[in-house]
C-alpha positions in Angstrom: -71.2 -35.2 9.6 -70.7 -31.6 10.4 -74.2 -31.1 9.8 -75.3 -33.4 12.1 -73.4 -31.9 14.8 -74.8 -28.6 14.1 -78.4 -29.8 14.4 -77.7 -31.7 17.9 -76.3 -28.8 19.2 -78.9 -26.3 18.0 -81.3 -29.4 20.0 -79.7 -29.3 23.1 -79.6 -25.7 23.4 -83.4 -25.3 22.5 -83.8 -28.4 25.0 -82.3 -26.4 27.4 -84.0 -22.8 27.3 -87.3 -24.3 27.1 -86.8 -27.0 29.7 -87.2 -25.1 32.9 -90.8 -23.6 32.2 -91.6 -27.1 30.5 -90.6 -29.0 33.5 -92.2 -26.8 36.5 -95.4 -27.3 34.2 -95.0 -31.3 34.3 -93.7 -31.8 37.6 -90.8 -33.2 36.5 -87.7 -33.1 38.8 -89.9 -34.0 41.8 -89.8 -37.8 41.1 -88.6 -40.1 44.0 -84.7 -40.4 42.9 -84.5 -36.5 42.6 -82.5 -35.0 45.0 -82.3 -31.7 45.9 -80.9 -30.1 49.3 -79.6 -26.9 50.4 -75.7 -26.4 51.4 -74.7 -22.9 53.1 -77.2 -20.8 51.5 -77.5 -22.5 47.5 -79.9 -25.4 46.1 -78.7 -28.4 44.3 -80.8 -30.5 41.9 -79.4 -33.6 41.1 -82.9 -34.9 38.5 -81.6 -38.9 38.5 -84.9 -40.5 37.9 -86.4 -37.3 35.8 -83.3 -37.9 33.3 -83.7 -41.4 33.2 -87.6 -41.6 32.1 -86.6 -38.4 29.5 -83.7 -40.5 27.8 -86.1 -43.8 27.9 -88.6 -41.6 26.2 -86.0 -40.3 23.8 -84.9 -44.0 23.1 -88.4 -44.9 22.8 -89.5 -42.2 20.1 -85.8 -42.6 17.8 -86.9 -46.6 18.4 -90.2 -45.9 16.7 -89.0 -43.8 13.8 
């Protein structure tokens, strides 16, 4: 079980240094259903649609193994 943990955790922190290159390459986070605005001087990105169609992919690749 530990294991397991280990290896998710090691995935969502490679997931998230390589994600902001990867997804400025793809487009992604300019979907309609992304929202991002400015507020007294800082951005905010809120990727809705973006993290759907990742997790559907996700689903759809651990469906096919």
């Amino acid at each position: 079980m530990l294991k397991w943990i280990v290896v998710v955790m090691l995935i969502v922190v490679l997931t998230g240094l390589i994600q902001p290159g990867t997804a400025q390459r793809l487009r992604l986070g300019h979907l309609p259903g992304d929202v991002a605005f400015r507020f007294r001087g800082k951005a905010y990105h809120f990727p809705f649609t973006t993290t759907v169609l990742l997790s559907l992919l996700a689903w759809l690749i651990l469906r096919a193994i």
